[in-house]
N, C-alpha and C positions, 0 to 999 in steps of 0.2 A: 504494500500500500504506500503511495506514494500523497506525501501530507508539505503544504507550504505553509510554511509561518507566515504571517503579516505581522508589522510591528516590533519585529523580532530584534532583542537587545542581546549584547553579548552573554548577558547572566542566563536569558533564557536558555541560547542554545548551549550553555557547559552545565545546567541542571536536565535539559533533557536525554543531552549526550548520557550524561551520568546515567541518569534513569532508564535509559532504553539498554545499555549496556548490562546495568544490575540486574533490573529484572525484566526484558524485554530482547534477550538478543535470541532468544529462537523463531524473533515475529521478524517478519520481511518488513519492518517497515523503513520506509525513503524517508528522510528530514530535512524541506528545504528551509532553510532561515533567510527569508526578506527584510529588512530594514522596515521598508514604507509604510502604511497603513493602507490598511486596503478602501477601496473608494473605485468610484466607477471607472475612472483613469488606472488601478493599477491590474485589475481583474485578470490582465492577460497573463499575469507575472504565475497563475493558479495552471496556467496551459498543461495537459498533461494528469492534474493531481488529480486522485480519488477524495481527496477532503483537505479544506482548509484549518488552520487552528488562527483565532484571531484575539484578540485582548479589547478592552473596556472602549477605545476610543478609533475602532476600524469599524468600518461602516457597512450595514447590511439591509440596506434596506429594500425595497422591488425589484428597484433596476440591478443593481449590483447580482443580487440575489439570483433574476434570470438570466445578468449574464455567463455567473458560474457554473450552473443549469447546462445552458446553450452548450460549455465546454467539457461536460461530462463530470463534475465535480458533483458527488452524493452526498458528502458530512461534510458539517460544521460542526469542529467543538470551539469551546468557548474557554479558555485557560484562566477564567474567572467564576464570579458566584451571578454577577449581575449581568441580566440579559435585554436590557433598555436599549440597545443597539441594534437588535434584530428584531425585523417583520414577520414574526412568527404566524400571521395567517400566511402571510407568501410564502416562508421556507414549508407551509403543512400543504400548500396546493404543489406546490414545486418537487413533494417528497422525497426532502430534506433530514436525512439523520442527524438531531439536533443533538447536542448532551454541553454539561458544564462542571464547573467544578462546584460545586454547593457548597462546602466551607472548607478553609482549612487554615490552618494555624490562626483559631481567632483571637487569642491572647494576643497576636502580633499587632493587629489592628487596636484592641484596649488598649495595651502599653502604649503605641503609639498618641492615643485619647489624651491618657494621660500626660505623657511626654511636654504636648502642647500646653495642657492645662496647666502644670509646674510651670512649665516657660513662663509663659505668659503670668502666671500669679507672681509668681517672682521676679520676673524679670532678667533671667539670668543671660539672656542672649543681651541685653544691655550691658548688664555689667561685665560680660565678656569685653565686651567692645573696649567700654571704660577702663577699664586693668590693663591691657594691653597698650594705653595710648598712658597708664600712670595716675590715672581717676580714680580715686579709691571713695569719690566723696555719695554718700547713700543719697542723696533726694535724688526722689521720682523712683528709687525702687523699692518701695511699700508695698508689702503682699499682704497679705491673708493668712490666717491658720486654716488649713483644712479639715481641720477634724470638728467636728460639728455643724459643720455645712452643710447646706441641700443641693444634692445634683441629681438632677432628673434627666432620664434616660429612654429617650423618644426609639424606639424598638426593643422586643425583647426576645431576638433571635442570640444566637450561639455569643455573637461580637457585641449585642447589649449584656447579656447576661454575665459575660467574662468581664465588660468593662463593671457592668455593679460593683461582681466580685469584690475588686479591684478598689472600689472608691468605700465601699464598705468597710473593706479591711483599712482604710483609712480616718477610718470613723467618723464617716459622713452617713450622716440620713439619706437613703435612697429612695428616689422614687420612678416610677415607668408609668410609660405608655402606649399601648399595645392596642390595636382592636381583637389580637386573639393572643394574650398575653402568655407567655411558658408558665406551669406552673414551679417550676424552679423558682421564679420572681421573687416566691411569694416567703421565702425564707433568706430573701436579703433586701426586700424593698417593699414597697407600698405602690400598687396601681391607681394610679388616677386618671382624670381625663387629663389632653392635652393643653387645655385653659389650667387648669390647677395646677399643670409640672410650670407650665413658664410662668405662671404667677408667685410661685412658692421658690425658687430655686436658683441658687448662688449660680450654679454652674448648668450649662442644658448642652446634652453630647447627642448627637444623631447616629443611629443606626438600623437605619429602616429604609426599605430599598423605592427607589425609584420609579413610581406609579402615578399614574393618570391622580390620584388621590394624593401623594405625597409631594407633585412636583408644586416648588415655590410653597412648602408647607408653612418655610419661612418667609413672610413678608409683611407688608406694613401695618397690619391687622396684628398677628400676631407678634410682632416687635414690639406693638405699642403692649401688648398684655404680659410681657417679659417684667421682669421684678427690676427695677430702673438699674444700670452698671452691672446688669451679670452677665456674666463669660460665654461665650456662645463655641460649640466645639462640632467640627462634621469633618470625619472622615467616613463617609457612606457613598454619598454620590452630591456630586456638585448640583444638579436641580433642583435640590430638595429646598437651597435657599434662592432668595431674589436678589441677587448682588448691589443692584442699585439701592434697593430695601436699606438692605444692610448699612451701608456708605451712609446715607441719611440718618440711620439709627446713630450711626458712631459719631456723627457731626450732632448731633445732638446730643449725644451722651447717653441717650437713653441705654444702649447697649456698651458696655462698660470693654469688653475685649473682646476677639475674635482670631479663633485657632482655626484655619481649614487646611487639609490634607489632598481637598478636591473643590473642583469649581466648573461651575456652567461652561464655561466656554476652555476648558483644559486642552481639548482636541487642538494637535497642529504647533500647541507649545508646552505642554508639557512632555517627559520622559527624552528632552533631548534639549541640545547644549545650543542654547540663546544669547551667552555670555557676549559675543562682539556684534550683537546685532540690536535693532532698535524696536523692541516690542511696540508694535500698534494698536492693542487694545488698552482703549483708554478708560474703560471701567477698571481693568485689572491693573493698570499703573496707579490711575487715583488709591484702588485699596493699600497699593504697597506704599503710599503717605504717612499710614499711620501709626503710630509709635508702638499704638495695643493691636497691634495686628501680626499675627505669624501664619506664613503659607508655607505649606512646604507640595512637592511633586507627584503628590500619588504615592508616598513611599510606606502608609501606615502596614503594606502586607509584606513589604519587601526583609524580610528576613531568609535563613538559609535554611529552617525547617517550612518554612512558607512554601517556598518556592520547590523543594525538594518534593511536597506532598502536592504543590497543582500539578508538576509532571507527572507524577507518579497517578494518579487519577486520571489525569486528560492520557497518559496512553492505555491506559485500562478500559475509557472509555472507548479509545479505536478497536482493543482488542475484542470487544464484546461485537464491536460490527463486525469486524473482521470472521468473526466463528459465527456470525448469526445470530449470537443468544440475546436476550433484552437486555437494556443498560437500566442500574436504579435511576443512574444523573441525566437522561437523557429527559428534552422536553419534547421529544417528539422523536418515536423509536422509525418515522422514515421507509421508503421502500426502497433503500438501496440493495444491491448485488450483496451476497458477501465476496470477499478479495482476500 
């Protein structure tokens, strides 16, 4: 089986190298690694393959969709959890062997939560700066104690319930909000609705995926219902907030700091090097003004048990097409050949 990365960064391909070698070298399969992102412009680069593997910000929509079709391509996996990139009525008329990776190392994304939310409370990427230039003098880095604080935890899948853990063992009061909440929640937090988590709570971390119902779940409605200066944290999917929303919250103060991991408009600049170039997005410049703001690139899953367990699933995923049998991770088990 002959499979083309899209988006493909060096780490990818020395974790799946790894992984098809450990446990995957009696399977025939071909690994091509592309750079680009896939998009209607690069479809051709698939010529040949039995199935694509793409990441969070390559593009699958109709057209793209039928033009992989046209070339003989059966699967798509997905080397992530979220699948807000693909037209899944079109890949199910198209019959499209769909599959993903549904979780893996969610600890990696909590820590990361938290990572931001330290930062930012303390400020330590400031006082980095500071010490380095001879600054040793404390105004403007006044935090917080976090132990007895409220942080409320808008999903409460594997990556909210690990972040709980996490803020619990902290000794902060937790709360969630879930329309079908784990019952795990319920022996480290308090479910409430989503008006009560942003009304009650110091800190509010998103982990709830990317739907017709969640996208822009942050905006000026619920900014203004936010407890005035508390911390706003999203490593999930960049829709889930209104950027411009946001920017006004902060010029108002209403919203006290802001940690994201991910953003609406990520595709095209994030996961690759901008450093001598002149970013054009002038929403995403204006956010980096501000002093309580930390971005970082998509990196909350980027660890080496992360990465080691999406290979290891997304080619277990090919292997179940490859023999015929049904995939658990698949969203859609497809009428392709086996190969």
């Amino acid at each position: 089986m002959k499979v083309t990365f899209y988006s493909a960064q060096p780490y990818d391909e020395r974790f799946f190298e790894e992984g098809r070698l450990e446990g995957f070298a009696d399977t025939p399969f071909e690994l091509i690694y592309q750079r680009v992102a896939l998009s209607q412009q690069t479809t051709a680069l698939a010529e040949g393959s039995d199935a694509v593997c793409v990441f969070v910000n390559d593009v699958l929509d109709e057209g793209v969709l039928e033009a992989l079709a046209d070339m003989g391509v059966k699967a798509i996996v997905l080397r992530c959890a979220g699948f807000n990139n693909i037209d899944l009525d079109a890949a199910e008329r198209l019959g499209f062997f769909v599959a993903r990776v549904p979780a893996y190392s969610p600890e990696a994304v909590a820590e990361h939560a938290l990572a931001l939310a330290m930062t930012l409370n303390r400020h330590t990427h400031r006082a980095f700066n500071r010490v380095r230039e001879g600054n040793f003098a404390l105004d403007g880095l006044l935090g917080m104690t976090l132990q007895g604080k409220t942080v409320g935890i808008v999903g409460t899948g594997r990556i909210g319930l690990a972040t709980a853990r996490i803020f619990k063992g902290l000794g902060c009061r937790v709360l969630g909000s879930d329309p079908f909440p784990a019952e795990a929640f319920a022996d480290l937090g308090e479910i409430v609705t989503v008006d009560a988590l942003l009304s009650q709570s110091d800190i509010v971390s998103l982990h709830c995926p990317l739907l017709e119902a969640t996208h822009h779940l942050i905006n000026d409605a619920s900014l203004a219902r936010m407890k005035p200066g508390a911390m706003l944290i999203n490593t999930s999917r960049g829709a889930l907030i209104d950027t411009r929303a946001v920017i006004e919250a902060l010029k108002s103060r209403q919203l006290g700091a802001l940690g994201i991991d991910v953003y609406e408009q990520e595709s095209g600049l994030f996961f690759q090097d901008h450093s001598s170039e002149i970013i054009d997005d002038d929403v995403f410049s204006r956010l980096m003004t501000f002093p309580n703001v930390l971005v970082t690139g998509h990196q909350g899953f980027f660890t080496a048990e992360a990465l080691r367990e999406i290979a290891q699933v997304t080619l277990n995923n090919l292997l179940c097409l490859t023999r015929g049998v049904p995939c658990d991770n698949a969203l859609m088990q497809g009428n392709a050949d086996s190969r």
